[in-house]
C-alpha positions as CSV (number, residue, x, y, z in Angstrom):
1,X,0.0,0.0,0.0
2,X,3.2,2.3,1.2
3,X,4.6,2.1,-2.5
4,X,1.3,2.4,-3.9
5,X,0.5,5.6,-2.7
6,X,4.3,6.6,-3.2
7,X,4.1,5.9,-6.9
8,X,0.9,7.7,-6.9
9,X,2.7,10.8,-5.2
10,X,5.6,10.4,-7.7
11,X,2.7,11.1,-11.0
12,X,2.9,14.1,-12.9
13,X,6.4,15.1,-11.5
14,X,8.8,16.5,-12.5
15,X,12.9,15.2,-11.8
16,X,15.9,18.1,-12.2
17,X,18.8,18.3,-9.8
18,X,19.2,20.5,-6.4
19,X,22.2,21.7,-4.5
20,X,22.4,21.3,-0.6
21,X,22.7,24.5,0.9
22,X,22.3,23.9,4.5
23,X,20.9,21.3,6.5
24,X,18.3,22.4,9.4
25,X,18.8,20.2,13.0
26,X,15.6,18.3,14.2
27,X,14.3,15.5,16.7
28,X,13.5,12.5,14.6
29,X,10.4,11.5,17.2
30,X,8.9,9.6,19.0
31,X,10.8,8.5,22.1
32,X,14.8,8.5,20.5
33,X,16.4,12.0,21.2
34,X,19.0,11.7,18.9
35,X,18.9,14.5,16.6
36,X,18.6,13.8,12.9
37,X,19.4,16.7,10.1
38,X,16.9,17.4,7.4
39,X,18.6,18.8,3.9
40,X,17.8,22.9,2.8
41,X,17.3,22.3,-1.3
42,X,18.0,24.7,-3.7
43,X,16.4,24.1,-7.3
44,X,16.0,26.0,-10.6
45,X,13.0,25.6,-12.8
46,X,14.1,27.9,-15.7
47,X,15.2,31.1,-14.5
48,X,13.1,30.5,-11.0
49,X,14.8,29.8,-7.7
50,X,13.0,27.8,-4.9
51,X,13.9,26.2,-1.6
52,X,12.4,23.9,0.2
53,X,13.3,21.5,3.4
54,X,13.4,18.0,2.9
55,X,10.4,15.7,4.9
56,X,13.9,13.4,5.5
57,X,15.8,13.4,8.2
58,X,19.2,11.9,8.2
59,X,21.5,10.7,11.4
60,X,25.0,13.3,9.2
61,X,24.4,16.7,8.1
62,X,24.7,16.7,4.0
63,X,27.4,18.3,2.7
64,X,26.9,21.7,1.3
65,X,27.2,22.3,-2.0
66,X,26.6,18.4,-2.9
67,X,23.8,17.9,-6.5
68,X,21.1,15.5,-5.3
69,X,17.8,14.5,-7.1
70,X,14.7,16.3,-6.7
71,X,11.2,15.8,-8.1
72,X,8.7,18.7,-7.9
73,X,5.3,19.3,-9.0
74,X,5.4,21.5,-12.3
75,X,2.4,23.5,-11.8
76,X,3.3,24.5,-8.1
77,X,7.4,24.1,-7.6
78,X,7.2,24.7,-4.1
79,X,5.9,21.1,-3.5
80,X,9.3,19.3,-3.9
81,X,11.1,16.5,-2.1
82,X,14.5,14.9,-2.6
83,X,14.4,11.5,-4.4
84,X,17.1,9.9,-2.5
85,X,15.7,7.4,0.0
86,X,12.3,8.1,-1.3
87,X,11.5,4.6,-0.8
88,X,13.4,3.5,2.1
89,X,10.5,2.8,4.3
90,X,8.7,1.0,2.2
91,X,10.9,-1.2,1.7
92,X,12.2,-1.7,5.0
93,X,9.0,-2.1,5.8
94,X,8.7,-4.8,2.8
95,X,12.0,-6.4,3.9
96,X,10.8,-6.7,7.7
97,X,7.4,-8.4,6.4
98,X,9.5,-10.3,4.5
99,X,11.5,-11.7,7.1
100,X,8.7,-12.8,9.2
101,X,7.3,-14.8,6.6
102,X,10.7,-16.4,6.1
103,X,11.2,-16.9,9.8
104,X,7.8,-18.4,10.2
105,X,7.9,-20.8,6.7
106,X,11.3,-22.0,8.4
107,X,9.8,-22.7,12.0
108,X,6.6,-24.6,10.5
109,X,9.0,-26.7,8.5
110,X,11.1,-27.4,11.2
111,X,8.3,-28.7,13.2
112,X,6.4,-30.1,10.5
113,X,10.3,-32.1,9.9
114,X,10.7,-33.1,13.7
115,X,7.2,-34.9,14.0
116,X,8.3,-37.3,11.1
């Protein structure tokens, strides 16, 4: 459903390249106090400057000055985000699922091979 609604966000964008400008210090939430440090992005869309915050935290500031991927929404640039890690948590999220079903599929066969 996670990469559903993320390919669904992803429609109609538009992909050009940013440059990290500064990073912006935040709690990541919930109960870990560790600080994480969201990415400023500055993008052109023709002669048009914009700047926006990423939604993504990270545990390192971003270098400065570094190009990253962003997609944006062509008929209102101000809604942008950085494509890097889009879909990290959906698919740790997949991968977690994932290894439950593994971990489960290998403990019924175990049992299921220990009653023979």
């Amino acid at each position: 459903m996670l990469r559903r609604r993320l390919k669904a966000k992803l429609k109609g964008r538009l992909q050009t390249y940013g440059t990290i400008v500064g990073n912006v210090q935040a709690f990541g939430g919930g109960l870990d106090p560790t600080p994480v440090y969201r990415p400023v992005v500055e993008f052109f869309v023709g002669t048009q400057r914009f700047s926006f915050t990423s939604d993504t935290g990270y545990g390192q500031k971003m270098e400065e000055g570094m190009k990253t991927k962003v997609m944006y929404n062509p008929a209102n640039p101000l809604v942008a985000f950085v494509v890097q890690d889009y879909y990290t948590p959906a698919n740790m999220l997949l991968g977690i699922g994932g290894g439950f079903v593994g971990l489960s599929a290998m403990a019924a066969w175990m049992i299921w091979y220990s009653n023979k």
